[in-house]
N, C-alpha and C positions, 0 to 999 in steps of 0.2 A: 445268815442271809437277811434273818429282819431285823438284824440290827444295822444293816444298810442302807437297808429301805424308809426306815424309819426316820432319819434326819433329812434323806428325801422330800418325805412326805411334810412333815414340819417345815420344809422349806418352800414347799407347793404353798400349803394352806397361809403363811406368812406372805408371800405373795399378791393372791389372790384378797386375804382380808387388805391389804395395801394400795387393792383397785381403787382409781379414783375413776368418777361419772365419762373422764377424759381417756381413759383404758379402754372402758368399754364401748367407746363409741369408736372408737380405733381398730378394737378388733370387730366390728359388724362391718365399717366400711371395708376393710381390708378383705372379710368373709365373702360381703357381698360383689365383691371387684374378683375376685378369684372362683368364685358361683359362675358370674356370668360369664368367666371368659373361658371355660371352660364350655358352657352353654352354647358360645358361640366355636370354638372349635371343634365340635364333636360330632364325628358324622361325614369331617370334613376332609380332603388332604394336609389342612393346617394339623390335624391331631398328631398326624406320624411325624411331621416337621417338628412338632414340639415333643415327640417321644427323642427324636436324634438330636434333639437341642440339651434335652437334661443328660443326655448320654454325655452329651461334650463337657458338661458342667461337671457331671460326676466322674469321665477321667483328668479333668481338669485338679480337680482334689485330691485325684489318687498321686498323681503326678507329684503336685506337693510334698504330700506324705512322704513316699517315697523318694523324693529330692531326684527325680527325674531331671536334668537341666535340660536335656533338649528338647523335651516334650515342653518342659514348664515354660522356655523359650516361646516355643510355636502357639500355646494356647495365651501367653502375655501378649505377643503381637498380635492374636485374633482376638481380641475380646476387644482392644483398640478399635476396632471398628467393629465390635459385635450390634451396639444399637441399631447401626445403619442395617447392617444385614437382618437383623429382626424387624427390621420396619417392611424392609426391600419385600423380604419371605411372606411377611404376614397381612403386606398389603389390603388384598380385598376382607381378610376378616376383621382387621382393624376397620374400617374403612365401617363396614357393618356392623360394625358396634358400639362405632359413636354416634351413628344413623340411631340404632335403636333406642340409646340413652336419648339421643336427641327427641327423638319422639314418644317417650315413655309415658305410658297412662294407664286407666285402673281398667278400663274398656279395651275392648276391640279395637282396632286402630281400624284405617279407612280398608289398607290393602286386605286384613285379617276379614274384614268385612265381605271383601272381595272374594275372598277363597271360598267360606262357607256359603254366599250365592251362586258360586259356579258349580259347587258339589249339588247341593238343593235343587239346582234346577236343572242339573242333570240326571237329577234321580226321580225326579217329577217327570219328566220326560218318559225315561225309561220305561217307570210306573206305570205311564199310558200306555202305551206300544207292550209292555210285558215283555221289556229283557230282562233280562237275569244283570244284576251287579255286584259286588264287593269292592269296598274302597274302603280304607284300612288309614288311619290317622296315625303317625309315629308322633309320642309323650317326651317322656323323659329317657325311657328303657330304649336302648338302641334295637334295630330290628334288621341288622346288616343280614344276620343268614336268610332271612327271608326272602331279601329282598335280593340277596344274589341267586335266589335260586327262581328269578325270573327274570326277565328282560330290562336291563336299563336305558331308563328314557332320558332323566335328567332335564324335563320340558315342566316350562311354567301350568300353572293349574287355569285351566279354563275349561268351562262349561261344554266347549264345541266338543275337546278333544275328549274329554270324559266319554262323552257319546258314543264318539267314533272309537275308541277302544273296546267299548263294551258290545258295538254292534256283532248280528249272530253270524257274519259272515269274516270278522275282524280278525287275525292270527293270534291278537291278543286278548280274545274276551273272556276265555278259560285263565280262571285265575284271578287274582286280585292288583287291584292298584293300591301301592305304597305310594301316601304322602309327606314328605316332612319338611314341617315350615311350610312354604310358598311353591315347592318344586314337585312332581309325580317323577320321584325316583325310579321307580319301575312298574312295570305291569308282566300277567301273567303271574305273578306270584304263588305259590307253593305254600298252603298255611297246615299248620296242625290242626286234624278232627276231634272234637270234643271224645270223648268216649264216657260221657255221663248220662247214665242209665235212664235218671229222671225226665232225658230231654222227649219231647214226643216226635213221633215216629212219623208226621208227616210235616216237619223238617228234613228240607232238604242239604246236600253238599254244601252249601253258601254258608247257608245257617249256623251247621255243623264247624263249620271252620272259623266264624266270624266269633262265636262263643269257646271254641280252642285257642286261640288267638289269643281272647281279653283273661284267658283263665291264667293264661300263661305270663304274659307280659300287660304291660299301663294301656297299652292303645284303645282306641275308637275303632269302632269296625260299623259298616255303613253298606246295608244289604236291601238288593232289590227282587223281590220273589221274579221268575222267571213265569213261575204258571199263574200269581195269582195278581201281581204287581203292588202288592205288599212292599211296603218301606219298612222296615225294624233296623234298630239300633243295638249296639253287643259292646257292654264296658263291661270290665271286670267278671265274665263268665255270667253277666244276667243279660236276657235278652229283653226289647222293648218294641212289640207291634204294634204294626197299623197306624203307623206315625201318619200325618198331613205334613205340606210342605213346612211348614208352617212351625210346626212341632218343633221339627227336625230342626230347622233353624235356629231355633231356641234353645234347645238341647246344645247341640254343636257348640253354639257360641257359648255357654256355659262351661262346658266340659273343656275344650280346648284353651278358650283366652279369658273368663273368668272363675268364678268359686267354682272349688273342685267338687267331686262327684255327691257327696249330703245333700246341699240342697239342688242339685237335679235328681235323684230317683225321689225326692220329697214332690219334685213336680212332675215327677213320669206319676206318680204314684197316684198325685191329686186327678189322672189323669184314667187311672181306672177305674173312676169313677160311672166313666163312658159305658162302660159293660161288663162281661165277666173277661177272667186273666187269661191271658194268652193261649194256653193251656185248653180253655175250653171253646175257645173259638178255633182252632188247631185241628178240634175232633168232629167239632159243628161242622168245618170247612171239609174235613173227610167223609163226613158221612154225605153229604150234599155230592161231592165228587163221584162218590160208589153208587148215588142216585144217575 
Protein backbone atom coordinates (compact mmCIF):
# COMPACT_ATOMS: atom_id res chain seq x y z
CA UNK A 1 0.00 0.00 0.00
CA UNK A 2 2.92 2.55 0.72
CA UNK A 3 4.34 1.82 -2.10
CA UNK A 4 1.52 3.36 -3.84
CA UNK A 5 1.27 6.06 -2.06
CA UNK A 6 4.50 6.94 -2.32
CA UNK A 7 5.02 8.18 -6.01
CA UNK A 8 1.81 9.86 -5.21
CA UNK A 9 3.32 11.89 -2.82
CA UNK A 10 6.63 12.54 -4.95
CA UNK A 11 4.35 13.64 -7.48
CA UNK A 12 2.36 16.11 -5.10
CA UNK A 13 5.61 17.62 -3.74
CA UNK A 14 7.06 17.93 -7.51
CA UNK A 15 4.26 19.73 -8.17
CA UNK A 16 3.94 22.14 -5.64
CA UNK A 17 8.03 22.90 -5.70
CA UNK A 18 6.85 23.84 -9.50
CA UNK A 19 4.57 26.68 -8.13
CA UNK A 20 5.10 29.63 -9.83
CA UNK A 21 3.95 33.35 -7.97
CA UNK A 22 1.25 32.86 -11.01
CA UNK A 23 -0.25 29.46 -9.36
CA UNK A 24 -0.70 30.96 -6.47
CA UNK A 25 -2.48 33.86 -7.20
CA UNK A 26 -4.85 31.66 -9.09
CA UNK A 27 -5.68 29.43 -6.57
CA UNK A 28 -6.55 32.51 -3.90
CA UNK A 29 -8.55 34.19 -6.60
CA UNK A 30 -10.45 31.04 -7.44
CA UNK A 31 -10.49 30.32 -3.29
CA UNK A 32 -11.86 33.59 -2.69
CA UNK A 33 -14.66 33.51 -5.74
CA UNK A 34 -15.78 30.11 -4.31
CA UNK A 35 -15.67 31.56 -0.44
CA UNK A 36 -17.98 34.13 -1.33
CA UNK A 37 -20.40 32.52 -3.39
CA UNK A 38 -21.03 30.31 -1.23
CA UNK A 39 -21.30 33.17 1.42
CA UNK A 40 -23.77 34.45 -0.73
CA UNK A 41 -25.96 31.38 -1.26
CA UNK A 42 -26.26 30.02 2.27
CA UNK A 43 -29.26 30.63 4.10
CA UNK A 44 -30.91 31.04 0.94
CA UNK A 45 -33.31 28.96 -1.50
CA UNK A 46 -30.27 29.38 -4.13
CA UNK A 47 -28.40 26.57 -1.59
CA UNK A 48 -31.05 23.66 -2.39
CA UNK A 49 -30.88 24.96 -6.14
CA UNK A 50 -27.37 24.35 -6.22
CA UNK A 51 -27.62 21.13 -4.17
CA UNK A 52 -30.01 19.75 -7.49
CA UNK A 53 -27.69 21.45 -9.75
CA UNK A 54 -24.30 19.28 -8.61
CA UNK A 55 -26.89 16.36 -8.49
CA UNK A 56 -27.44 16.80 -12.23
CA UNK A 57 -23.75 17.28 -12.85
CA UNK A 58 -22.98 14.22 -10.92
CA UNK A 59 -25.59 12.02 -12.78
CA UNK A 60 -24.49 13.64 -15.80
CA UNK A 61 -20.97 11.71 -15.10
CA UNK A 62 -22.41 8.55 -14.11
CA UNK A 63 -24.16 8.55 -17.32
CA UNK A 64 -20.91 8.75 -19.15
CA UNK A 65 -19.33 6.10 -17.39
CA UNK A 66 -21.81 4.03 -17.80
CA UNK A 67 -22.36 4.88 -21.50
CA UNK A 68 -26.00 5.52 -20.73
CA UNK A 69 -27.06 7.07 -24.52
CA UNK A 70 -30.18 8.31 -23.55
CA UNK A 71 -29.53 9.82 -20.40
CA UNK A 72 -26.20 11.13 -21.83
CA UNK A 73 -28.44 12.41 -24.87
CA UNK A 74 -30.81 14.35 -22.44
CA UNK A 75 -28.03 15.90 -20.29
CA UNK A 76 -25.96 17.10 -23.79
CA UNK A 77 -29.06 19.01 -24.92
CA UNK A 78 -29.49 20.45 -21.35
CA UNK A 79 -26.18 21.71 -20.57
CA UNK A 80 -26.78 23.51 -24.21
CA UNK A 81 -28.55 25.95 -22.44
CA UNK A 82 -27.36 25.22 -18.95
CA UNK A 83 -25.75 28.85 -18.51
CA UNK A 84 -28.88 30.64 -19.37
CA UNK A 85 -30.83 28.50 -16.89
CA UNK A 86 -28.08 29.15 -14.11
CA UNK A 87 -28.37 32.82 -14.75
CA UNK A 88 -32.53 32.57 -15.00
CA UNK A 89 -32.31 30.24 -11.31
CA UNK A 90 -29.63 32.38 -9.74
CA UNK A 91 -30.88 35.70 -10.50
CA UNK A 92 -31.33 37.77 -7.44
CA UNK A 93 -28.07 36.02 -5.87
CA UNK A 94 -26.08 37.01 -8.65
CA UNK A 95 -27.44 40.07 -8.85
CA UNK A 96 -26.29 40.43 -4.89
CA UNK A 97 -23.10 39.81 -5.36
CA UNK A 98 -21.72 41.92 -7.79
CA UNK A 99 -23.61 44.56 -5.60
CA UNK A 100 -21.44 43.48 -2.99
CA UNK A 101 -18.04 43.10 -4.89
CA UNK A 102 -19.32 46.38 -6.17
CA UNK A 103 -19.15 47.98 -2.96
CA UNK A 104 -16.45 46.12 -1.10
CA UNK A 105 -14.64 47.90 1.70
CA UNK A 106 -12.49 47.19 4.96
CA UNK A 107 -15.48 49.30 7.08
CA UNK A 108 -19.11 49.08 7.57
CA UNK A 109 -20.82 49.94 4.46
CA UNK A 110 -23.62 52.86 4.79
CA UNK A 111 -26.54 50.12 4.89
CA UNK A 112 -24.40 47.89 7.54
CA UNK A 113 -24.32 51.10 9.31
CA UNK A 114 -27.90 51.28 9.20
CA UNK A 115 -28.57 48.03 10.80
CA UNK A 116 -26.53 48.47 13.88
CA UNK A 117 -28.40 51.97 14.52
CA UNK A 118 -31.70 50.45 14.40
CA UNK A 119 -30.67 47.56 16.79
CA UNK A 120 -28.96 50.44 19.29
CA UNK A 121 -31.70 52.42 19.25
CA UNK A 122 -34.02 50.03 19.79
CA UNK A 123 -32.40 48.76 22.56
CA UNK A 124 -31.90 52.21 24.02
CA UNK A 125 -35.34 52.64 23.96
CA UNK A 126 -36.24 49.43 25.57
CA UNK A 127 -33.69 50.22 28.16
CA UNK A 128 -35.72 53.19 29.16
CA UNK A 129 -39.12 51.86 29.39
CA UNK A 130 -37.65 48.29 30.95
CA UNK A 131 -38.65 45.69 28.29
CA UNK A 132 -37.04 42.70 28.25
CA UNK A 133 -35.14 41.86 24.71
CA UNK A 134 -33.01 39.38 22.86
CA UNK A 135 -31.74 39.80 19.44
CA UNK A 136 -29.57 37.36 18.20
CA UNK A 137 -26.95 38.16 15.22
CA UNK A 138 -26.38 35.14 12.64
CA UNK A 139 -22.11 34.85 11.70
CA UNK A 140 -20.97 32.34 9.78
CA UNK A 141 -22.58 29.20 11.63
CA UNK A 142 -26.00 28.86 10.17
CA UNK A 143 -28.94 28.90 12.89
CA UNK A 144 -31.75 27.43 10.81
CA UNK A 145 -33.11 25.14 13.78
CA UNK A 146 -33.51 28.04 15.79
CA UNK A 147 -34.76 30.01 13.88
CA UNK A 148 -37.62 27.52 12.58
CA UNK A 149 -38.52 26.99 15.93
CA UNK A 150 -39.99 30.44 15.83
CA UNK A 151 -41.95 32.61 13.73
CA UNK A 152 -40.85 33.73 10.43
CA UNK A 153 -40.86 37.24 9.41
CA UNK A 154 -38.49 37.74 6.60
CA UNK A 155 -38.86 41.83 7.16
CA UNK A 156 -36.22 44.34 6.66
CA UNK A 157 -34.45 45.53 10.05
CA UNK A 158 -35.57 48.69 11.54
CA UNK A 159 -35.53 50.33 14.67
CA UNK A 160 -39.73 50.78 14.81
CA UNK A 161 -40.27 47.18 14.28
CA UNK A 162 -37.71 45.87 16.75
CA UNK A 163 -39.83 47.73 19.40
CA UNK A 164 -42.94 46.61 18.44
CA UNK A 165 -41.95 42.99 18.58
CA UNK A 166 -40.41 43.28 21.79
CA UNK A 167 -43.54 45.14 23.30
CA UNK A 168 -45.16 43.32 26.69
CA UNK A 169 -48.35 43.04 24.96
CA UNK A 170 -46.76 41.84 21.31
CA UNK A 171 -47.43 37.82 20.52
CA UNK A 172 -43.83 37.97 19.65
CA UNK A 173 -41.94 39.30 22.61
CA UNK A 174 -41.19 35.81 24.39
CA UNK A 175 -38.41 34.74 22.53
CA UNK A 176 -35.68 36.00 20.56
CA UNK A 177 -35.25 37.88 17.25
CA UNK A 178 -32.86 36.10 14.52
CA UNK A 179 -30.88 38.54 12.30
CA UNK A 180 -28.95 37.68 9.28
CA UNK A 181 -27.54 40.12 6.89
CA UNK A 182 -30.10 42.91 6.51
CA UNK A 183 -33.39 40.73 7.15
CA UNK A 184 -35.18 39.75 10.97
CA UNK A 185 -35.72 36.34 9.83
CA UNK A 186 -37.87 35.46 12.80
CA UNK A 187 -38.82 36.22 16.14
CA UNK A 188 -40.05 34.35 19.02
CA UNK A 189 -37.18 32.14 18.76
CA UNK A 190 -36.46 29.13 21.05
CA UNK A 191 -32.67 29.27 22.22
CA UNK A 192 -30.57 26.95 24.32
CA UNK A 193 -30.15 27.58 28.32
CA UNK A 194 -26.57 27.80 29.43
CA UNK A 195 -26.42 25.15 32.14
CA UNK A 196 -23.04 26.71 33.39
CA UNK A 197 -22.72 26.57 37.14
CA UNK A 198 -20.41 29.62 37.19
CA UNK A 199 -23.10 31.85 35.70
CA UNK A 200 -24.85 34.00 38.83
CA UNK A 201 -28.10 33.32 39.84
CA UNK A 202 -29.59 36.67 39.45
CA UNK A 203 -29.48 36.24 35.70
CA UNK A 204 -32.31 35.86 34.34
CA UNK A 205 -34.11 33.58 31.01
CA UNK A 206 -32.61 36.19 28.29
CA UNK A 207 -29.40 36.03 29.99
CA UNK A 208 -29.28 32.29 30.35
CA UNK A 209 -30.06 31.78 26.60
CA UNK A 210 -28.21 34.69 25.16
CA UNK A 211 -24.76 32.84 26.74
CA UNK A 212 -26.35 29.20 25.61
CA UNK A 213 -26.44 30.46 22.25
CA UNK A 214 -22.73 32.09 21.76
CA UNK A 215 -21.44 28.77 23.72
CA UNK A 216 -22.83 26.85 21.13
CA UNK A 217 -22.54 28.55 17.83
CA UNK A 218 -20.47 32.19 16.27
CA UNK A 219 -23.30 34.57 16.88
CA UNK A 220 -23.94 37.98 18.75
CA UNK A 221 -26.58 37.91 21.12
CA UNK A 222 -27.96 41.40 22.26
CA UNK A 223 -30.04 41.46 25.59
CA UNK A 224 -32.13 43.98 27.33
CA UNK A 225 -32.84 43.19 31.25
CA UNK A 226 -36.49 43.44 31.59
CA UNK A 227 -36.30 44.53 35.47
CA UNK A 228 -33.28 46.42 35.43
CA UNK A 229 -32.94 47.73 31.70
CA UNK A 230 -29.38 46.70 31.56
CA UNK A 231 -27.99 46.34 27.95
CA UNK A 232 -25.34 43.22 27.92
CA UNK A 233 -23.79 41.61 25.13
CA UNK A 234 -23.15 37.47 24.77
CA UNK A 235 -20.16 36.29 22.20
CA UNK A 236 -18.68 33.26 22.55
CA UNK A 237 -20.33 32.03 26.00
CA UNK A 238 -18.90 35.41 27.85
CA UNK A 239 -21.19 37.95 28.86
CA UNK A 240 -20.67 41.99 28.75
CA UNK A 241 -22.81 44.41 31.01
CA UNK A 242 -24.06 47.55 31.39
CA UNK A 243 -23.19 48.57 28.04
CA UNK A 244 -24.29 52.55 27.01
CA UNK A 245 -25.63 52.96 23.64
CA UNK A 246 -22.68 53.89 22.60
CA UNK A 247 -20.66 50.96 23.63
CA UNK A 248 -22.87 48.74 22.10
CA UNK A 249 -22.40 50.44 18.82
CA UNK A 250 -18.94 50.01 18.92
CA UNK A 251 -18.92 46.59 19.76
CA UNK A 252 -21.51 45.57 17.06
CA UNK A 253 -19.67 47.27 14.52
CA UNK A 254 -16.51 45.34 15.42
CA UNK A 255 -17.76 42.14 15.91
CA UNK A 256 -20.11 41.89 12.94
CA UNK A 257 -18.33 43.91 9.94
CA UNK A 258 -14.95 44.43 11.30
CA UNK A 259 -11.63 42.68 13.22
CA UNK A 260 -13.05 39.73 14.82
CA UNK A 261 -13.57 39.14 18.53
CA UNK A 262 -9.27 39.91 20.12
CA UNK A 263 -9.53 43.19 19.72
CA UNK A 264 -13.07 43.85 21.06
CA UNK A 265 -13.01 41.96 24.49
CA UNK A 266 -9.41 43.86 24.47
CA UNK A 267 -11.87 46.91 24.41
CA UNK A 268 -14.90 45.36 26.62
CA UNK A 269 -12.12 44.69 28.79
CA UNK A 270 -10.26 48.27 28.85
CA UNK A 271 -13.81 48.90 29.73
CA UNK A 272 -13.88 47.35 33.16
CA UNK A 273 -11.90 49.55 34.06
CA UNK A 274 -15.38 51.43 35.04
CA UNK A 275 -15.94 49.05 38.14
CA UNK A 276 -15.81 45.77 39.44
CA UNK A 277 -16.86 42.49 36.81
CA UNK A 278 -20.17 41.82 36.24
CA UNK A 279 -20.26 39.22 38.70
CA UNK A 280 -20.17 41.59 41.35
CA UNK A 281 -22.37 43.98 40.46
CA UNK A 282 -25.00 40.96 39.81
CA UNK A 283 -24.81 40.39 43.72
CA UNK A 284 -24.58 44.24 44.57
CA UNK A 285 -27.88 44.56 42.42
CA UNK A 286 -29.42 41.49 44.47
CA UNK A 287 -28.76 42.50 47.58
CA UNK A 288 -30.32 46.10 46.95
CA UNK A 289 -33.34 44.11 45.39
CA UNK A 290 -33.81 42.04 48.84
CA UNK A 291 -33.54 45.50 50.41
Amino acid sequence: MLEGILPLLKLYIAKIKGMTWKDVVDILVVSFIIYHGIRIVRGTRASRMLFGLFLLVFLSLVSKWLELKTLMWLFQNFWQVGVLIIVILFQPELRKGLADVGTFSLGPTFKETLIVDAVVGACEYLSKKKMGALIVFEREMGLKNFIESGVLLDAVVSEELLITIFLPYSPLHDGAVIIRRDRIVAAACLLPLSTDPMISRALGTRHRAAIGLTEETDAVAVVVSEETGIISLAVEGKLKRELSPEELKGILTELLFGRRERKVFKFMERQKNKGVSHEGRNHSQAEKTGR
